[in-house]
MDTraj code that builds the backbone (N, CA, C; nanometers):
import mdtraj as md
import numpy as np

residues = "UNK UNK UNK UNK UNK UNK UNK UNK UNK UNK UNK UNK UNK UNK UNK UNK UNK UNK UNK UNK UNK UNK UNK UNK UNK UNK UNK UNK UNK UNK UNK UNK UNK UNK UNK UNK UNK UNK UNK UNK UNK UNK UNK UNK UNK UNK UNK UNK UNK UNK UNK UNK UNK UNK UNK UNK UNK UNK UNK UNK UNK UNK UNK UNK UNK UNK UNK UNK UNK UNK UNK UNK UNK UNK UNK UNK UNK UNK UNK UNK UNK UNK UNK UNK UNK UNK UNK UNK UNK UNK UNK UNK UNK UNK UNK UNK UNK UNK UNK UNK UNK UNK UNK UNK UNK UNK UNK UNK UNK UNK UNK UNK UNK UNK UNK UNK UNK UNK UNK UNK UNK UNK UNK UNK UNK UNK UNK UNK UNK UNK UNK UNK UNK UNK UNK UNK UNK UNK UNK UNK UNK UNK UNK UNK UNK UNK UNK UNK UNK UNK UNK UNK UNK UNK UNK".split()
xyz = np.array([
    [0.0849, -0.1183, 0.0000],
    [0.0000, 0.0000, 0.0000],
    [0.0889, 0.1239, 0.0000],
    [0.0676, 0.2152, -0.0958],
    [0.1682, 0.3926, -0.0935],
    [0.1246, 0.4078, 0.0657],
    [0.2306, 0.5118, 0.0659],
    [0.2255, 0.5549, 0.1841],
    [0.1518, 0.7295, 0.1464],
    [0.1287, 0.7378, 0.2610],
    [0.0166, 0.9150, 0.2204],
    [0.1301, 0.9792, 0.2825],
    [0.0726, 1.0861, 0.2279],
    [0.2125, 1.2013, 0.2734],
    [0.1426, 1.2250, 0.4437],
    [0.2511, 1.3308, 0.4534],
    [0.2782, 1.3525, 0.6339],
    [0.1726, 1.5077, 0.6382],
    [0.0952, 1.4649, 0.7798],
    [0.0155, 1.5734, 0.8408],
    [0.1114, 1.7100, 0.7773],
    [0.1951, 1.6792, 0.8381],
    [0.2951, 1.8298, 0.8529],
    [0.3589, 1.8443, 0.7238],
    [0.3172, 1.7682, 0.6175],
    [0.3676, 1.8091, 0.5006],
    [0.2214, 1.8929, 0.4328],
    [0.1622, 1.8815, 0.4574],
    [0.0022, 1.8784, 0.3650],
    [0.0221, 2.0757, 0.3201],
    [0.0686, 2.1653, 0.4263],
    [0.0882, 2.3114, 0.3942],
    [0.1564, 2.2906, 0.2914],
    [0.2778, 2.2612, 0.2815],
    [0.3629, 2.2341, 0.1707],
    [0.3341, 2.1961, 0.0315],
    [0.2854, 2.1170, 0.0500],
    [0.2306, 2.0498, -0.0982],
    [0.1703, 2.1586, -0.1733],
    [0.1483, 2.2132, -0.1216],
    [0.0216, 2.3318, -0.2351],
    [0.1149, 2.4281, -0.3120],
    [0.2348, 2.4581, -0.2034],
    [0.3180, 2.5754, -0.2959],
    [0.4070, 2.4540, -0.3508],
    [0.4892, 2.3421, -0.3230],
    [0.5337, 2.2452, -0.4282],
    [0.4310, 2.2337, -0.5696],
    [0.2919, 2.2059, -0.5454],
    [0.2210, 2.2128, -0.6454],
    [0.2380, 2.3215, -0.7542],
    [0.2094, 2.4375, -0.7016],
    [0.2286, 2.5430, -0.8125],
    [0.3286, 2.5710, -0.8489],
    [0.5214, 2.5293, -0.7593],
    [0.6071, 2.5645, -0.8191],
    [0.6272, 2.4539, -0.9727],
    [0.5439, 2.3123, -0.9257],
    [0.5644, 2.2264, -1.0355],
    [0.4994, 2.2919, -1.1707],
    [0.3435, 2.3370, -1.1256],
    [0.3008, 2.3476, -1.2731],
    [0.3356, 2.4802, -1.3525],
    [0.4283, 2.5571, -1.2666],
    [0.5051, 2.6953, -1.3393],
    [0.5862, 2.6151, -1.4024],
    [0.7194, 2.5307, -1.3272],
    [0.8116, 2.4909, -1.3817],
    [0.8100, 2.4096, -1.5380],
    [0.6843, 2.3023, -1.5189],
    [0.5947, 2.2368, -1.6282],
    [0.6115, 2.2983, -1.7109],
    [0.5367, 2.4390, -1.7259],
    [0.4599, 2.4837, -1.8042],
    [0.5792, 2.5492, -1.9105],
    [0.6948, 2.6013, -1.8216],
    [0.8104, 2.6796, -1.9119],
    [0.8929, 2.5862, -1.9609],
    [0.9240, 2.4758, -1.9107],
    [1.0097, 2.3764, -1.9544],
    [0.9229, 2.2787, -2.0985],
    [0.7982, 2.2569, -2.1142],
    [0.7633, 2.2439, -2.2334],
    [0.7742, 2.3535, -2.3272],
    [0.7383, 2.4453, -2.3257],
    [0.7333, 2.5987, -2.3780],
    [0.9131, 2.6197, -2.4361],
    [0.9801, 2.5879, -2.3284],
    [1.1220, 2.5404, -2.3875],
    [1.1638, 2.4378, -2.5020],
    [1.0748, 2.3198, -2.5007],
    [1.1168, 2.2240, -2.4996],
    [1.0654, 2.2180, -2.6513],
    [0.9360, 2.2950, -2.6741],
    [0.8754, 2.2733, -2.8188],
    [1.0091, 2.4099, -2.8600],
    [1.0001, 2.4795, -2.7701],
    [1.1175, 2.5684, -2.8941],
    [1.2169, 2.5245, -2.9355],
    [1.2933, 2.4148, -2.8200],
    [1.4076, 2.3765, -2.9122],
    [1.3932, 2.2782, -2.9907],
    [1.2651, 2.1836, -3.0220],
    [1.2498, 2.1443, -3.0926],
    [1.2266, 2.2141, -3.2577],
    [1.1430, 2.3230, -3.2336],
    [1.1340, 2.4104, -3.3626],
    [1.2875, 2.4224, -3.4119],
    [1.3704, 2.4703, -3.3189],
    [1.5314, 2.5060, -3.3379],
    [1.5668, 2.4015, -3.4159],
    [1.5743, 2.2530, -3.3394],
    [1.6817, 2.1723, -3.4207],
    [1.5841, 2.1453, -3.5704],
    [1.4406, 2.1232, -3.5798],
    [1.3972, 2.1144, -3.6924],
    [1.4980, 2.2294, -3.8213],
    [1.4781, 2.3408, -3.7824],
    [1.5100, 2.4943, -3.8819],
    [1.6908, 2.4310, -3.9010],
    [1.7667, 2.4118, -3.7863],
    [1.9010, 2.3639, -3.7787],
    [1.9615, 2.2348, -3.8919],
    [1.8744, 2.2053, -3.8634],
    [1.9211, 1.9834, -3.9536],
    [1.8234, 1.9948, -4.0567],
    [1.7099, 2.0138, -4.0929],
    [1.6136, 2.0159, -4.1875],
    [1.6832, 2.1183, -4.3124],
    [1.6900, 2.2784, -4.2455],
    [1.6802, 2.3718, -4.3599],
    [1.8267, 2.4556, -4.3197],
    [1.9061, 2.3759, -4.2434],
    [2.0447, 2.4155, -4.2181],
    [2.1025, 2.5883, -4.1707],
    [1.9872, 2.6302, -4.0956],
    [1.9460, 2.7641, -4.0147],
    [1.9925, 2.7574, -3.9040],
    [1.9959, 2.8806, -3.8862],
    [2.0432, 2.9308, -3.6861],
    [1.9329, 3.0438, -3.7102],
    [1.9279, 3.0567, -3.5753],
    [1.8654, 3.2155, -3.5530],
    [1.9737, 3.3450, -3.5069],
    [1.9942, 3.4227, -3.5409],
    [2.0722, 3.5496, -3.5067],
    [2.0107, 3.6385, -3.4364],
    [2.0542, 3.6759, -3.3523],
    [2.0448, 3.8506, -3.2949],
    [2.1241, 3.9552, -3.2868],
    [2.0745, 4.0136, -3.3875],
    [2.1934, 4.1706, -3.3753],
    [2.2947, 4.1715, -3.4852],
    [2.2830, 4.0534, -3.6058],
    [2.3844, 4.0513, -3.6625],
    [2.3940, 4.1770, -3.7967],
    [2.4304, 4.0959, -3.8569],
    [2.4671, 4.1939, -4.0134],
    [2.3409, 4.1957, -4.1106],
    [2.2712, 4.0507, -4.0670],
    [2.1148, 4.0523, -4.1587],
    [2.0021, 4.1027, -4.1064],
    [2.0443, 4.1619, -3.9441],
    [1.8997, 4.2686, -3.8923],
    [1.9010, 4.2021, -3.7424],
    [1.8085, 4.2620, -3.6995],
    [1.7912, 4.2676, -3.5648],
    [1.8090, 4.0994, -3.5195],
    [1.7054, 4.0413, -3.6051],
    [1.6623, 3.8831, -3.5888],
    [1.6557, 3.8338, -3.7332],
    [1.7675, 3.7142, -3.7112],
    [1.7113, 3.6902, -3.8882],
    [1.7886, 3.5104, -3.8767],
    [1.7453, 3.4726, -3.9787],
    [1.8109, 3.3125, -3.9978],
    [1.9067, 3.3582, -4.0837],
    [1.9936, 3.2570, -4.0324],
    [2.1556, 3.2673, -4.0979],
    [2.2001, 3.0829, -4.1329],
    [2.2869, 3.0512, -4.2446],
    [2.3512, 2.9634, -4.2565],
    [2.4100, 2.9010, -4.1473],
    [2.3523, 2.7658, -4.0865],
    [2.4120, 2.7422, -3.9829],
    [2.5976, 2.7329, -4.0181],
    [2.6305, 2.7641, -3.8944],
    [2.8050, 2.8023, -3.8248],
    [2.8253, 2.9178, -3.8608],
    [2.7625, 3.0014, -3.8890],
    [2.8286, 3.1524, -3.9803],
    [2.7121, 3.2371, -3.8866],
    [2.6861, 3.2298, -3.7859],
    [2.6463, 3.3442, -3.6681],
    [2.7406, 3.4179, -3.6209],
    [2.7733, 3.5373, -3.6629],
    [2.8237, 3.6143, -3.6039],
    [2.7874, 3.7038, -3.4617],
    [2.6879, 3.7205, -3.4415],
    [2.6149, 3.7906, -3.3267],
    [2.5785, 3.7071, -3.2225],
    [2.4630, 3.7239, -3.1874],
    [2.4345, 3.6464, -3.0541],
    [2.3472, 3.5104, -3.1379],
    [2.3951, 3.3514, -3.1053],
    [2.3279, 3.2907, -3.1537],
    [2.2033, 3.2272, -3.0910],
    [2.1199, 3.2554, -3.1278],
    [2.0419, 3.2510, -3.0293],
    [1.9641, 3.0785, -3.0163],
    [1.9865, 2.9683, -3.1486],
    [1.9658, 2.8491, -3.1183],
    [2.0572, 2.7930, -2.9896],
    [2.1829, 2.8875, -2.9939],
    [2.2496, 2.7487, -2.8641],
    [2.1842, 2.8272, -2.7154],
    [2.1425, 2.9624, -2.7382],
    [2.0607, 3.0292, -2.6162],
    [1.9200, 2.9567, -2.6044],
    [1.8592, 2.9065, -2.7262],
    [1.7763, 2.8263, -2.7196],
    [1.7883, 2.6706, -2.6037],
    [1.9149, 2.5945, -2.6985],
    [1.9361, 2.4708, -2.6483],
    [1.9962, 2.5345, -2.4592],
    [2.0698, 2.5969, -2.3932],
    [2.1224, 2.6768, -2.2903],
    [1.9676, 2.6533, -2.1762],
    [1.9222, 2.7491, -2.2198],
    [1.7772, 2.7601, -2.1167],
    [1.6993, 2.6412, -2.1180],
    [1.6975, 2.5846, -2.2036],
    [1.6208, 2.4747, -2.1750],
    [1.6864, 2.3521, -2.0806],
    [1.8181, 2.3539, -2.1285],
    [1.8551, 2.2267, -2.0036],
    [1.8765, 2.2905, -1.8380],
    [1.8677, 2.4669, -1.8392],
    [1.8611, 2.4783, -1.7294],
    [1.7698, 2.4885, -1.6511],
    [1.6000, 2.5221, -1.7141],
    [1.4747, 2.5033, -1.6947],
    [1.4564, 2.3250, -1.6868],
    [1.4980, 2.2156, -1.7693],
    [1.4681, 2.1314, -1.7276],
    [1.4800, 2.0775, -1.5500],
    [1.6342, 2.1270, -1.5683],
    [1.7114, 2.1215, -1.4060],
    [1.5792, 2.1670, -1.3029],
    [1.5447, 2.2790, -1.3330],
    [1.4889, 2.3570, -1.2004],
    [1.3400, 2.2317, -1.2172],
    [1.2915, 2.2277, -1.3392],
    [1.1603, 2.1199, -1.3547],
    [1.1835, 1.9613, -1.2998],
    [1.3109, 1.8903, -1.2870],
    [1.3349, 1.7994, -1.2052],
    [1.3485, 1.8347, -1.0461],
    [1.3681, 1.9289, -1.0151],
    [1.4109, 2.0064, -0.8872],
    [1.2289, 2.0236, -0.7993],
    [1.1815, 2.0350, -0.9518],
    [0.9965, 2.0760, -0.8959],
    [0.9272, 1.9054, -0.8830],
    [0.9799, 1.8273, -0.9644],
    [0.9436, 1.7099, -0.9644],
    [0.9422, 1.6170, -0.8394],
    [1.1057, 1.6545, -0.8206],
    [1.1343, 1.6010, -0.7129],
    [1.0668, 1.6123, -0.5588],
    [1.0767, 1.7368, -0.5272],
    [1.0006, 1.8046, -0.4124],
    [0.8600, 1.7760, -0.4312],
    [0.8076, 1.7712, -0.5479],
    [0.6654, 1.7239, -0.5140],
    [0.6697, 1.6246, -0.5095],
    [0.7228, 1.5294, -0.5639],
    [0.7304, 1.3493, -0.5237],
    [0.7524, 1.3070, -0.3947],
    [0.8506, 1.3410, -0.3145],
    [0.9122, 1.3259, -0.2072],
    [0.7953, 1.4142, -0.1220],
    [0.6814, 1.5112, -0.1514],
    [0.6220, 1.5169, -0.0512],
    [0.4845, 1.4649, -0.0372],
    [0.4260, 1.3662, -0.1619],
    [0.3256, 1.3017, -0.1634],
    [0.3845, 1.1909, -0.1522],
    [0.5178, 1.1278, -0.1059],
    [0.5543, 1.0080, -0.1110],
    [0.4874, 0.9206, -0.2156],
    [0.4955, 0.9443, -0.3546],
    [0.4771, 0.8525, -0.4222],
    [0.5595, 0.7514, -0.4441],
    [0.5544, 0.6719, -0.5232],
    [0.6369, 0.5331, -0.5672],
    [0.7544, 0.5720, -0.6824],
    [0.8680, 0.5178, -0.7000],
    [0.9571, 0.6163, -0.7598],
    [0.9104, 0.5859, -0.9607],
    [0.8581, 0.5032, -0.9864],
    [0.8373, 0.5090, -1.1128],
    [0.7552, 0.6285, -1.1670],
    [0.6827, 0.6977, -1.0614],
    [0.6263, 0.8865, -1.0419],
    [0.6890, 0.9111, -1.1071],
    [0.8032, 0.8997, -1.0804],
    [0.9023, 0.9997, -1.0487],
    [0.9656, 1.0443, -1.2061],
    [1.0277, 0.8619, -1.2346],
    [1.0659, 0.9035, -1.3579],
    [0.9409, 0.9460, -1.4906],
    [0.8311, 0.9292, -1.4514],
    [0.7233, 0.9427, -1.5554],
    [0.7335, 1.1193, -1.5389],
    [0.7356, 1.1433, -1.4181],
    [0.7527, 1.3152, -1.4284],
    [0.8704, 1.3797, -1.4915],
    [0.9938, 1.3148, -1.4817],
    [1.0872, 1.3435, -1.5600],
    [1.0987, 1.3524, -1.6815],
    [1.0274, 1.2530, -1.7676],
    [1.0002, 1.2415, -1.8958],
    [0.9062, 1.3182, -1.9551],
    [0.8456, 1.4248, -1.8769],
    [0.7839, 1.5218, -1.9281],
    [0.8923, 1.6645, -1.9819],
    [0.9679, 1.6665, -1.9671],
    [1.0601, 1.7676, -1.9749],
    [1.1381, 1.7154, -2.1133],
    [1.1383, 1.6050, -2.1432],
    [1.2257, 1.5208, -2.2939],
    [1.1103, 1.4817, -2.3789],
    [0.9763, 1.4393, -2.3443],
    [0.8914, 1.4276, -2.4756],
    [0.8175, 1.5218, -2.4857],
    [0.8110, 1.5991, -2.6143],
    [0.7469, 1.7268, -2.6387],
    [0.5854, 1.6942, -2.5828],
    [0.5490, 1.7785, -2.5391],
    [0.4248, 1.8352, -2.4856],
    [0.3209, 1.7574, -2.4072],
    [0.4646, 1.6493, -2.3587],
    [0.4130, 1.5111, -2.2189],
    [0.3716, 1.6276, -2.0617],
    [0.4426, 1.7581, -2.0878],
    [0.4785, 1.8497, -1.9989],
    [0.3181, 1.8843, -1.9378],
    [0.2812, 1.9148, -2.0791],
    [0.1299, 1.9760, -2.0214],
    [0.0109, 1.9059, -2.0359],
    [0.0494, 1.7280, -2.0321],
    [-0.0620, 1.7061, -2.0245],
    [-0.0302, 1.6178, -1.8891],
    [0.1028, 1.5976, -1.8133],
    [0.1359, 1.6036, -1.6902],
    [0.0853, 1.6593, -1.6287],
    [0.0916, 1.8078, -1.6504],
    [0.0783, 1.9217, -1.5742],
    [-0.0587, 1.9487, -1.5258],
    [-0.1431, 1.9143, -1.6322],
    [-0.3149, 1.8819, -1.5666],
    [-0.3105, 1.7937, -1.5067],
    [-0.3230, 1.6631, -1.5692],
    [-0.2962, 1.5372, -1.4615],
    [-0.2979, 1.5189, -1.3142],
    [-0.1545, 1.5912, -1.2946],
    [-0.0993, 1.5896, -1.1864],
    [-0.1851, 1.6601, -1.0886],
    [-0.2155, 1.7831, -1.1162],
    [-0.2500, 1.8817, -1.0632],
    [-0.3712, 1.8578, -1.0576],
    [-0.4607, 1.7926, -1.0809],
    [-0.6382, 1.7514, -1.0694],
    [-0.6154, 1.6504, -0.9682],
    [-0.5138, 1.5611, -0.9800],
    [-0.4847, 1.4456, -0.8390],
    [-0.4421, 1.5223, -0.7259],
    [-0.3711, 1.5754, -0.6765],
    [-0.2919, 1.6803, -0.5940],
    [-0.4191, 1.7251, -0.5453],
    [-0.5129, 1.8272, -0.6054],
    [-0.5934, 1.8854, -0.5396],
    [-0.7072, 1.7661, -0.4645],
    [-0.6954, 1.7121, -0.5845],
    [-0.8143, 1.5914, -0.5571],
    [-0.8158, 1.5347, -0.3814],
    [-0.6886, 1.4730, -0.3651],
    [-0.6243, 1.4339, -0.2893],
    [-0.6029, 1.5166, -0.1739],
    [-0.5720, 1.6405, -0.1792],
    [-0.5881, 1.7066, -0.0190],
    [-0.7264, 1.7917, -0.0206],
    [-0.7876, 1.7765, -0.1152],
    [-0.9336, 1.8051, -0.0772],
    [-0.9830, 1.6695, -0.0005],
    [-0.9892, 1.5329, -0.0608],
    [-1.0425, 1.4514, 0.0369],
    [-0.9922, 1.4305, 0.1570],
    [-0.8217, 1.4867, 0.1521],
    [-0.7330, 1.4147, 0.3419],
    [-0.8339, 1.5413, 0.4115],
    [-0.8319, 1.6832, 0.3794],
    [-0.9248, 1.7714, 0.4451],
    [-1.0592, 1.7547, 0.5244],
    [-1.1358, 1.6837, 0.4030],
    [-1.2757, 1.6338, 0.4339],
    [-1.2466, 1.4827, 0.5283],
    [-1.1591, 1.4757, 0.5086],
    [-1.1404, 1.2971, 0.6545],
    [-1.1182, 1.3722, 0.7584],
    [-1.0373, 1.4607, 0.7191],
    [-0.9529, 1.5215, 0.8935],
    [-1.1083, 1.6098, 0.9248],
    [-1.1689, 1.6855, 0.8745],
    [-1.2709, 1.7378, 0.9490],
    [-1.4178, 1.6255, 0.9823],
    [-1.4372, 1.5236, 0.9005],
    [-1.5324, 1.4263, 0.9687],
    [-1.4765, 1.4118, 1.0982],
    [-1.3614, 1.3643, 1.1025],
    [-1.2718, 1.3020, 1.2002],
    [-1.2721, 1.3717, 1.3726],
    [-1.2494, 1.4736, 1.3233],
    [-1.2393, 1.6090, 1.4245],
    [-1.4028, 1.6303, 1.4896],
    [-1.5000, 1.5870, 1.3961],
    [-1.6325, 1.6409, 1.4387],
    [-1.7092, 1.5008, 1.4950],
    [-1.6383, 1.3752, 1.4603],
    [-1.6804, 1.2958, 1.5288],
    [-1.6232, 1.2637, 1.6814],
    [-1.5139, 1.3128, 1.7130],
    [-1.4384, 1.2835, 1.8237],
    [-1.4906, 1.3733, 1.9080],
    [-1.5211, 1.3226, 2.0953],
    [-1.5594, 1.3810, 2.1431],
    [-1.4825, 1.5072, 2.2029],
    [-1.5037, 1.6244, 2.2633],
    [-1.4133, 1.7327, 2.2855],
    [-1.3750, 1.6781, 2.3997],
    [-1.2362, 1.7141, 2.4645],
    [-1.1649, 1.6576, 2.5983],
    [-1.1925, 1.7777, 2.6569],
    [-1.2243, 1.9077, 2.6153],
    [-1.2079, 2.0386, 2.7134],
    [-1.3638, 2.0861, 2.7466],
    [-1.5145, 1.9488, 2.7638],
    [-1.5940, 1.9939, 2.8671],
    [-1.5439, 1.9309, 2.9460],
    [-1.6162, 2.0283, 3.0376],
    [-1.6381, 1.9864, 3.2000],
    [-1.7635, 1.9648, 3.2435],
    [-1.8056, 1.8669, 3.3330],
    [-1.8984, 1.7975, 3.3731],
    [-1.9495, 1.8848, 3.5251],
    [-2.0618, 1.9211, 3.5191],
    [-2.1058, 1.9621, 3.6708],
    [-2.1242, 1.9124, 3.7579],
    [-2.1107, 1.8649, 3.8783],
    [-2.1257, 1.8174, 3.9377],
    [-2.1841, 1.8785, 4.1457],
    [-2.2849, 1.8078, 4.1362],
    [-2.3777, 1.8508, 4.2755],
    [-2.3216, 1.8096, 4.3999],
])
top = md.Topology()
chain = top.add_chain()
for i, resn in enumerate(residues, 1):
    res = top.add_residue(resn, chain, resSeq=i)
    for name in ("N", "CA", "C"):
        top.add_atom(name, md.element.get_by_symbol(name[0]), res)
traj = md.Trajectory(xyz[None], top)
């Protein structure tokens, strides 16, 4: 049987939650761009430029970027957004104590294009799901137990 996460984790989970589905959300958003990149790169043998000699922004013959290239700024942010999106993975795994094959299924949202955002609902409809019902146990729970702080009158 999983184990449920900890009383004293349950505050937590909510801002782990939203740092995941920010992180999600930019690391696909990354992830289809550098896919567009290597398509324009290997397909039609392009870079993207900034600032060069052909204008502000323009495609250039790939290796002949003179300015800022902005495909390897492409490929750059994305493996460092993946980082911070395993970093979000992690912390939310480790605080719903899931089972570690989670884990890597969350990882693999960041390497197959647009696994990210349909993770990212997923996840996030269980999460809520889930401390909406521990909520509704802990308050049955609380309202069935008798209070220890009456006091009884006595003649």
């Amino acid at each position: 049987m999983p184990l449920e996460p900890r009383e004293s984790d349950l505050p937590r989970i909510v801002g782990a939650l939203k740092f995941y589905q920010i992180a999600s959300i930019i690391t696909g958003v990354m992830l289809l761009a550098l896919c567009a990149e290597m398509l324009v790169k290997y397909v039609f043998g392009l870079e993207l430029e900034l600032g060069g000699a052909y204008g502000f922004l323009a495609f250039v013959p790939s290796g002949t970027a003179q300015a800022v290239n902005l495909s390897t700024g492409i490929l750059i942010a994305h493996g460092w957004f993946y980082v911070l999106y395993l970093f979000s993975n992690f912390r939310l795994w480790s605080l719903m104590r899931w089972e570690f094959p989670r884990l890597l299924l969350l990882a693999l949202g960041g390497v197959i294009p647009l696994l990210s955002f349909f993770l990212e609902t997923r996840v996030a409809r269980e999460v809520r799901t889930y401390l909406a019902s521990r909520a509704e146990r802990s308050a049955s729970a609380s309202s069935a137990a008798p209070s220890s702080n009456t006091v009884e009158a006595s003649h």
